[in-house]
C-alpha positions in Angstrom: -18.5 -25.8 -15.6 -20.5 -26.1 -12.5 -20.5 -29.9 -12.5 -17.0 -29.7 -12.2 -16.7 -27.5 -9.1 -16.3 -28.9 -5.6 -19.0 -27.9 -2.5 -16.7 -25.0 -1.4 -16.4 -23.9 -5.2 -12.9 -25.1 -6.0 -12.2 -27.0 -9.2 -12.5 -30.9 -8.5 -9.6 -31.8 -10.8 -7.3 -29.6 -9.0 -8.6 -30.6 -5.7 -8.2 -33.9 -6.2 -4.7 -33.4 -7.9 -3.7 -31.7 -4.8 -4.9 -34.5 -2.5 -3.2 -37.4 -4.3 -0.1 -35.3 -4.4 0.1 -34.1 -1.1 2.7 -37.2 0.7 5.1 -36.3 -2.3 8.0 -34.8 -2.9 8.2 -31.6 -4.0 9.9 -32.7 -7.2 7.2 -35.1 -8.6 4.3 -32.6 -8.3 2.2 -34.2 -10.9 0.2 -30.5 -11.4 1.2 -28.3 -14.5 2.6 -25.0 -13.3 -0.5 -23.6 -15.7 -3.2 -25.5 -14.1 -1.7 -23.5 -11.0 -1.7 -20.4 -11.5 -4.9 -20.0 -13.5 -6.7 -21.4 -10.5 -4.4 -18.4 -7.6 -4.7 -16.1 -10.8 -8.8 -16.3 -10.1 -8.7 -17.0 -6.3 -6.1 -14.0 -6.2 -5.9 -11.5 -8.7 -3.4 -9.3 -8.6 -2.3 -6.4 -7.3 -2.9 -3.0 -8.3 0.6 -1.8 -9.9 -0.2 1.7 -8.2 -1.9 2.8 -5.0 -3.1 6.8 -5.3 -1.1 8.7 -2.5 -3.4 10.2 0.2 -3.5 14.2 0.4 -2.2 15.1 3.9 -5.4 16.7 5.9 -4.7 20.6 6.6 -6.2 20.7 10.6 -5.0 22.8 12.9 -6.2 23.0 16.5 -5.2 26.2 18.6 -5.4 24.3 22.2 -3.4 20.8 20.5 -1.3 23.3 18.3 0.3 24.8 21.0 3.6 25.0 23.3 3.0 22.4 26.2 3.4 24.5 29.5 5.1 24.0 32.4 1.9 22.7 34.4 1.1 20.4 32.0 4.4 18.3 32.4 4.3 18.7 36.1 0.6 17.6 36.2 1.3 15.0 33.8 4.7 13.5 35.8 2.5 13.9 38.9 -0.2 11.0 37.8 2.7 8.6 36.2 2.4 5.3 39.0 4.9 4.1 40.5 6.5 0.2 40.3 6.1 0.2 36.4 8.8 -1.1 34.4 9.9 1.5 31.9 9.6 2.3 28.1 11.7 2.6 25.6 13.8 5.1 26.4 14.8 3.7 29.8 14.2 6.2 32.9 11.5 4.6 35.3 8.4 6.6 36.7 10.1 7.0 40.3 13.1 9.0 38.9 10.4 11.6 38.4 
């Protein structure tokens, strides 16, 4: 089997069938549909049919956890520059 692979690994039949066919059409594709997908079937293997579901994390952080104040926002509209184009939801920095 190794005599057959190519430097990078790949099998030299289907390398080369894939270089003589590749200024064809797609309908005279002289490669049998098995030949290709034995060689994506070990290049690729599939899927797993089911992915386990990640268990939320129970954190809870007193200071992040709690109501934002009133200084907060007003510190926090108080640093936002001015001359910046907006976000998503519209309202630029100088209407603040």
């Amino acid at each position: 089997m190794a005599d057959t692979l190519d430097v990078d690994g790949y099998n030299r039949e289907l390398t080369n069938a894939v270089k003589s066919a590749a200024f064809r059409s797609a309908g005279s594709n002289p490669i049998p549909l098995n030949t290709w997908e034995n060689f994506y079937s070990k290049v690729m293997p599939p899927k797993p049919q089911s992915v386990p579901m990640l268990q939320p994390i129970e954190y809870s952080d007193i200071l992040l956890d709690s109501p934002i104040s009133i200084l907060e926002l007003d510190g926090a509209l108080k640093d936002l520059k001015n001359n910046k184009s907006p976000g998503i939801d519209g309202p630029s920095n100088e209407l603040w």
